[in-house]
C-alpha positions in Angstrom: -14.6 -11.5 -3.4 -11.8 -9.7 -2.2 -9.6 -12.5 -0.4 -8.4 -14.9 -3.1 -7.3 -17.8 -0.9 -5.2 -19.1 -3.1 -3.3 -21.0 0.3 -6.6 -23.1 0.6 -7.3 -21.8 3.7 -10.3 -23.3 5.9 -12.0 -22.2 8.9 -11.6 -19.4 10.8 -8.2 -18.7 9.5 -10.5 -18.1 6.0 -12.6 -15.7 7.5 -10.0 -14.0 9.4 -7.9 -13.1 6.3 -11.1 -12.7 4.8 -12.5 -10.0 6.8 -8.7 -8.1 7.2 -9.0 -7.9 2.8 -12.2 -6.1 3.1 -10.8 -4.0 5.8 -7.8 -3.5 3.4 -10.5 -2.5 1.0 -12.3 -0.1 2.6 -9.1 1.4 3.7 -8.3 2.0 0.1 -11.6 3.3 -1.1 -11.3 5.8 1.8 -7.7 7.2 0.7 -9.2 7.0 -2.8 -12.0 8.7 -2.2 -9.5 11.2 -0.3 -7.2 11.9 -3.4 -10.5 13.4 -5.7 -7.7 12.7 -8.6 -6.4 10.3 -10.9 -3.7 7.8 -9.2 -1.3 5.2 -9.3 -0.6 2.6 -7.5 2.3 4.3 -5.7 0.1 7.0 -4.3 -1.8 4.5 -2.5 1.9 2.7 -1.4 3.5 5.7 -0.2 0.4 7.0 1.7 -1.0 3.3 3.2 -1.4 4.2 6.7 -0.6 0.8 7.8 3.6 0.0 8.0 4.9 -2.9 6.7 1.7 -4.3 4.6 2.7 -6.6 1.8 3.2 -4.8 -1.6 1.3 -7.5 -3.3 -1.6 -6.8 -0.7 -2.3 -3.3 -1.7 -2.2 -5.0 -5.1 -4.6 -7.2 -4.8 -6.6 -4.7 -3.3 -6.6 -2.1 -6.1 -7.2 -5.0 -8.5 -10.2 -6.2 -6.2 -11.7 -2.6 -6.5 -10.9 -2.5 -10.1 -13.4 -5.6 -11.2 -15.7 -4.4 -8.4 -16.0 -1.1 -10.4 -14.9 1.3 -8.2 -12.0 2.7 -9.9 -11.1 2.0 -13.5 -7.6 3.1 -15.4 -7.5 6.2 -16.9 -5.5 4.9 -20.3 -2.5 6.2 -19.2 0.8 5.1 -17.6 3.3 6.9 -14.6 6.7 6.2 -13.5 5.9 4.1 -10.5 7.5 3.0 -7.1 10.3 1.1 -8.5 11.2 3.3 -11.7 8.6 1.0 -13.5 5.9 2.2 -15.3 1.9 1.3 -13.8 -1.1 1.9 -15.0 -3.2 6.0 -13.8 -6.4 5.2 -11.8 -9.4 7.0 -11.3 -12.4 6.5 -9.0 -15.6 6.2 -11.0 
């Protein structure tokens, strides 16, 4: 599932925001698949071809891909967009 709907959304507002997280996703997995290297979450940030696309969006994105088994962390950590250190990514 990659839209969470934690708004309790109904109808065809669900699918609508529905179908734009798995566009989001497949976005992703296509700069991913891009990179051939391990990643961070600000890789994906900087480089989101879509402007103004909620930071927590991207998030939930990675996170979606993560328990879907696409990309997994590598065990180690990088400075990240906001001088904060986030978990390295790989694709599997």
């Amino acid at each position: 599932m990659s839209y969470y709907n934690t708004t309790q959304e109904r109808g065809n507002d669900l699918k609508d925001y529905q179908n734009k997280a798995r566009t989001q996703d497949q976005i992703i997995k296509g700069m991913i698949a891009k990179l051939q290297k391990p990643f961070s979450f600000k890789d994906i940030y900087n480089s989101y071809p879509i402007h103004n696309t909620p930071i927590t969006s991207i998030r939930r994105s990675l996170d979606t891909l993560k328990k879907q088994g696409y990309i997994q962390e590598t065990g180690l950590q990088v400075m990240g967009v906001f001088s904060r250190k986030e978990r390295q990514l790989i694709k599997k």
